[in-house]
C-alpha positions as CSV (number, residue, x, y, z in Angstrom):
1,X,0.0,0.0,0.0
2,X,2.7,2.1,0.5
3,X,4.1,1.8,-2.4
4,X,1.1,2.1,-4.2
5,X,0.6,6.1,-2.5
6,X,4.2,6.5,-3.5
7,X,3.8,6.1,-6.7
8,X,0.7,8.2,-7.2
9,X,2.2,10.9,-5.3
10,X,5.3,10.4,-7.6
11,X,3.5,10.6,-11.2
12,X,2.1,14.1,-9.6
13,X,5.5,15.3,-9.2
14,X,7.2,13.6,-12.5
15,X,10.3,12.2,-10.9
16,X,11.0,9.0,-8.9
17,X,11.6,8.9,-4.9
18,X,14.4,6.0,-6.0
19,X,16.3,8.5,-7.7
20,X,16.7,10.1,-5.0
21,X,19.0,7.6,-3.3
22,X,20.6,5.9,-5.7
23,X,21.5,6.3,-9.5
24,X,18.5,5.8,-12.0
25,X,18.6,2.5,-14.0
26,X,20.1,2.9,-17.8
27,X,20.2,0.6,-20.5
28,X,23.4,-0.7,-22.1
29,X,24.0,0.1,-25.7
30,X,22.8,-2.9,-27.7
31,X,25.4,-4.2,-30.4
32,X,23.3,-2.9,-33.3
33,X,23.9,0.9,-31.8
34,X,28.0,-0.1,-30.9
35,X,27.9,-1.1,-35.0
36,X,26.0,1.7,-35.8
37,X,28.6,4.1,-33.9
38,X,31.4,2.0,-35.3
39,X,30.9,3.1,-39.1
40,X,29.9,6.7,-38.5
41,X,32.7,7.7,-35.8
42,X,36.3,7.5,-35.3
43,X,37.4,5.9,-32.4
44,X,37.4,9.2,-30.0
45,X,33.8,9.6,-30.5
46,X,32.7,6.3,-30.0
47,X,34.7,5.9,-26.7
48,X,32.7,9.5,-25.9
49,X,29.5,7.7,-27.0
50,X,29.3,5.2,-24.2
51,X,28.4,5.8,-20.9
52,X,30.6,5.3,-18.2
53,X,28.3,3.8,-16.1
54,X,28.0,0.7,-18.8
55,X,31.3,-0.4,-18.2
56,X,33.7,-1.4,-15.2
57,X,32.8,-0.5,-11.2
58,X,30.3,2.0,-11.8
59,X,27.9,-1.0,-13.7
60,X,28.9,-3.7,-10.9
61,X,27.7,-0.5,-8.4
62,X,24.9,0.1,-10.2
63,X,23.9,-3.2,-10.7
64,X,24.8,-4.8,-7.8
65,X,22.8,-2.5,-5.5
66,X,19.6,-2.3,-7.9
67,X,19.4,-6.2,-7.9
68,X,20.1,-7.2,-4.1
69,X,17.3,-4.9,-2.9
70,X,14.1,-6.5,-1.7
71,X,10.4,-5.4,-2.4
72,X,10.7,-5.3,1.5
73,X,13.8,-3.3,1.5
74,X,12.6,-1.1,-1.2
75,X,9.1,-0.6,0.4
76,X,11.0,0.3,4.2
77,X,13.2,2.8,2.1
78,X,10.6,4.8,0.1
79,X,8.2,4.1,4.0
80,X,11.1,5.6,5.7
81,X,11.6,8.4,3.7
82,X,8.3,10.0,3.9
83,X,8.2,9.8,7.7
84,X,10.6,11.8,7.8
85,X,9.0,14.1,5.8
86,X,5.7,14.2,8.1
87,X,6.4,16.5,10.5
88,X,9.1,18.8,10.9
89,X,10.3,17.0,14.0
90,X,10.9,14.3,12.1
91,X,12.7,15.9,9.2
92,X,14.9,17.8,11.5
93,X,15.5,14.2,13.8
94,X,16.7,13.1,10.3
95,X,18.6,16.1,9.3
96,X,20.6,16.0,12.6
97,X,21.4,11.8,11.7
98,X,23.1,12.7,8.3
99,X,24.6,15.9,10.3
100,X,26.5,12.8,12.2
101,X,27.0,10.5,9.4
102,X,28.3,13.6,7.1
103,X,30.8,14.3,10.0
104,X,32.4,11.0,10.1
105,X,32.2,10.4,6.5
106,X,34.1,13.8,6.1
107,X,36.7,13.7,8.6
108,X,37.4,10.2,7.4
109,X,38.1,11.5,3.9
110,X,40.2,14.5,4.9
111,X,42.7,12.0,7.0
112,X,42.4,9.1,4.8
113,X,45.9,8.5,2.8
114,X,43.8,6.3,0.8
115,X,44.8,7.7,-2.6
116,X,41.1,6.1,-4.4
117,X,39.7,7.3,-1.9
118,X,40.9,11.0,-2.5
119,X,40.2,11.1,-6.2
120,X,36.3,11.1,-5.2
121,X,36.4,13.4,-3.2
122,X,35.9,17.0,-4.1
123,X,35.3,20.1,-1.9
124,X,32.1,20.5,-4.3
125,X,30.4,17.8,-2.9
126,X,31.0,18.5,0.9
127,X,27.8,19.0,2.9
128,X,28.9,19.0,6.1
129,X,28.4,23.2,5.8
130,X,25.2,23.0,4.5
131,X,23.7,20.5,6.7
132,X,24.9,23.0,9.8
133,X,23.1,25.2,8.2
134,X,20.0,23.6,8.3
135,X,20.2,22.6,11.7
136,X,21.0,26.5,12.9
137,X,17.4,26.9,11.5
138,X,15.5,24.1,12.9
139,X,17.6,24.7,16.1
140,X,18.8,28.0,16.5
141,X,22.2,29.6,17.4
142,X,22.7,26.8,20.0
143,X,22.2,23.9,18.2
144,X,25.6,22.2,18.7
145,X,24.4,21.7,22.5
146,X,20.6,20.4,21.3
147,X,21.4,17.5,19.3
148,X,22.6,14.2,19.9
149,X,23.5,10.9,18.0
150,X,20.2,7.7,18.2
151,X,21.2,4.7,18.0
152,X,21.0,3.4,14.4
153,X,23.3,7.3,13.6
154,X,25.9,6.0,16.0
155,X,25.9,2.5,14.1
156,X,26.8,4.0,11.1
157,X,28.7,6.5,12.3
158,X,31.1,3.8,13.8
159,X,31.0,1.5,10.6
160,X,32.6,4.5,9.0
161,X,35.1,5.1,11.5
162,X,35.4,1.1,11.7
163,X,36.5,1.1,8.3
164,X,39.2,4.2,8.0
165,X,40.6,3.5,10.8
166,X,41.1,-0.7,9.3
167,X,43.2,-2.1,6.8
168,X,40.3,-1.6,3.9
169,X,39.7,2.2,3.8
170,X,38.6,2.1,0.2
171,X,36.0,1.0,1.4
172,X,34.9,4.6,2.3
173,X,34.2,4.5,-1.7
174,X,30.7,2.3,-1.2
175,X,29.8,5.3,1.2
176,X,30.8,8.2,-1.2
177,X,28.7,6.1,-4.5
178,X,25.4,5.3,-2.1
179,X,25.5,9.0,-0.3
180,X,27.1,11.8,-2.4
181,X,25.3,10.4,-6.2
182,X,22.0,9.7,-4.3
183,X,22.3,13.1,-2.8
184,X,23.1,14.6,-6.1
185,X,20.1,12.8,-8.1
186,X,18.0,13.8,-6.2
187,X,18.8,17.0,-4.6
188,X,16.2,19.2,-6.4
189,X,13.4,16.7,-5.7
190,X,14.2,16.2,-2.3
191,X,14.2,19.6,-1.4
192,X,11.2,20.6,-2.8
193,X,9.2,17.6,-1.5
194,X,10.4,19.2,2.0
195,X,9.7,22.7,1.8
196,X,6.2,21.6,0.2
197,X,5.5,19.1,2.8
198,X,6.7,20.6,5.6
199,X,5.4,24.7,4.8
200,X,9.3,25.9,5.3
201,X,10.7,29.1,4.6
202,X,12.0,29.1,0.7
203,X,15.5,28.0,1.1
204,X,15.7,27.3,4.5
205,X,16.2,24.2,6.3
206,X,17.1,22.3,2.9
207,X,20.2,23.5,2.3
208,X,21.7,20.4,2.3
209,X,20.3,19.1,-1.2
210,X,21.5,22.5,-2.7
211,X,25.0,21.7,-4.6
212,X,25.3,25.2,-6.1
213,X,29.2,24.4,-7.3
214,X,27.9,21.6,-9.4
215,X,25.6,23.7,-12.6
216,X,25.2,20.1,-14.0
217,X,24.6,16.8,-12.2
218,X,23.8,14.7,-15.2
219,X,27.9,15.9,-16.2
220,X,29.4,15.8,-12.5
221,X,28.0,12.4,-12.3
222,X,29.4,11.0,-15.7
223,X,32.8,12.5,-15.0
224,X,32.8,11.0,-11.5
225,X,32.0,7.6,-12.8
226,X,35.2,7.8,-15.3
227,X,37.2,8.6,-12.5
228,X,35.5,5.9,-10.1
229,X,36.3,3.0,-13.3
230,X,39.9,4.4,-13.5
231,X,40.7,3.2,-10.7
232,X,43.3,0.6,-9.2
233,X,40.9,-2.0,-7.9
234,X,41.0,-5.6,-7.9
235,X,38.1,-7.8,-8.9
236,X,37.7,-8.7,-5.4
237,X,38.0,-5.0,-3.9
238,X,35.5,-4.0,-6.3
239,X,32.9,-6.7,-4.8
240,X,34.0,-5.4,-1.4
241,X,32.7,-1.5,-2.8
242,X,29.7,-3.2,-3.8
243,X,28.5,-5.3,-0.5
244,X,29.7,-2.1,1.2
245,X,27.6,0.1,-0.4
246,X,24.3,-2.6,-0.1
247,X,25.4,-2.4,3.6
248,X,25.2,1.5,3.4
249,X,21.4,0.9,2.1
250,X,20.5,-0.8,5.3
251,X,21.8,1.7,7.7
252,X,20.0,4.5,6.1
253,X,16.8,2.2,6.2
254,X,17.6,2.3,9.9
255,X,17.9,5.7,10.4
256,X,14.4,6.0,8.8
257,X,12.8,3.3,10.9
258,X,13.6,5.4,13.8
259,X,12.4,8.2,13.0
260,X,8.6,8.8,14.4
261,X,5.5,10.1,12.1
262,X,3.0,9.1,9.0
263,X,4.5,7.9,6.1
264,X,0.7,8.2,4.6
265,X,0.2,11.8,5.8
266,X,3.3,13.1,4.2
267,X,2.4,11.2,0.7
268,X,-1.1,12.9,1.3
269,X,0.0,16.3,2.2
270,X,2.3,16.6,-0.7
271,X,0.2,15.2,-3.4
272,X,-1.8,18.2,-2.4
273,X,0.1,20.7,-1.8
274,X,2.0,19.9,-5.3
275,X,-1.8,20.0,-7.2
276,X,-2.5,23.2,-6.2
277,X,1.2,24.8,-7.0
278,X,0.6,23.1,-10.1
279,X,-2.9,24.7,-10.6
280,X,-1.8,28.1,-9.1
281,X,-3.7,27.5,-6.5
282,X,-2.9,29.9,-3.2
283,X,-2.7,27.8,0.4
């Protein structure tokens, strides 16, 4: 049933809540195209023709985490999500979670000598900055001293400090693919299913899906995937990326099964809300 709202509610908007988290499914050239490419291009442009994420890690990534994803695990996800976007106590409860898991994630990359590691990272995707924004407005001044970790935030805080702080830190690269390209996805979407939902100020308290040094996603993504197949990985540290990043999926499902309020209501209350922006319709 859940998914069933979710999807109306999703047709209304014309976008996907999946895309949100994790990359949107493609489809891999079929050999007719590759000829077809093949006798009306050099070489350059037919190596500029193919995706990136058609080839190497970034198509075990996406392919590995699309396939070992229950209806179940799919249904808690998009369930989860809109709970937190049912009350503003909720959002902010989630908010202040990736606050912590943005933190570790961060401070594990800046200390990392993990050179794989490093060529992901970017001070363009950083929200560490933005998410302390957003809880200054929920908050106040004084939120440093208002907020604490729940449990499930401090399990995946300490898998991230678990693993660059081990003898496998590129495995920090499961949590930069499932966080950082779900949060670019999806970023516009996300943000204004929140202020909608939730009645906040324009631009406040959503600062964390705004990535305003990255003008194109669509092109920030591909170019990150050419890195992410460039890389020096074995056939068995690439599996390792992959089970990582499936892992990352269940923490974040924990994080929203925490988190307290009506999946239905939000659904409901942004359905609404977007039919009467779309028909010009005053609150």
């Amino acid at each position: 049933m859940i998914i069933a709202a979710a999807s109306l509610m999703v047709a209304i908007l014309g976008g996907t809540v999946v895309e949100a988290f994790a990359p949107i499914p493609h489809t891999i050239p079929s050999s007719r195209q590759r000829q077809l490419w093949s006798t009306t291009t050099d070489n350059d442009a037919v190596l500029e023709a193919v995706n990136p994420r058609d080839q190497g890690l970034a198509l075990q990534l996406d392919d590995g985490t699309r396939k070992s994803h229950s209806v179940a695990e799919n249904t808690a996800f998009v369930s989860g999500f809109f709970k937190g976007l049912s009350t503003q106590e909720s959002y902010r409860n989630l908010i202040t979670s990736l606050y912590f898991v943005y933190q570790a994630m961060e401070t594990s990359f800046d200390t990392t000598t993990e050179e794989r590691v490093q060529a992901l990272d970017g001070p363009e995707l950083r929200r560490l900055a933005s998410l302390e924004q957003d809880l200054e407005y929920f908050y106040g001044p004084d939120w440093t001293n208002q907020i604490q970790m729940s449990p499930a935030t401090q399990a995946y805080v300490g898998r991230i400090q678990d693993i660059a702080q081990g003898t496998q830190p590129y495995l920090l690269i499961g949590h930069q693919y499932s966080r950082y390209l779900g949060d670019l996805f999806g970023g516009q979407m996300m943000g204004g299913m929140a202020m909608r939902s939730l009645d906040l100020t324009p631009g406040k308290g959503v600062q964390f899906y705004e990535f305003d040094q990255i003008p194109s996603a669509k092109e920030y993504i591909s170019e990150w995937y050419q890195t992410l197949n460039q890389l020096d990985l074995t056939e068995t540290e690439k599996q390792a990326i992959v089970d990582e990043a499936n892992y990352c999926f269940a923490l974040n499902i924990a994080i929203f099964e925490e988190l307290e309020g009506s999946a239905w209501k939000a659904m409901w209350t942004l359905a609404f809300n977007t039919i009467k922006l779309k028909l010009g319709m005053s609150k």
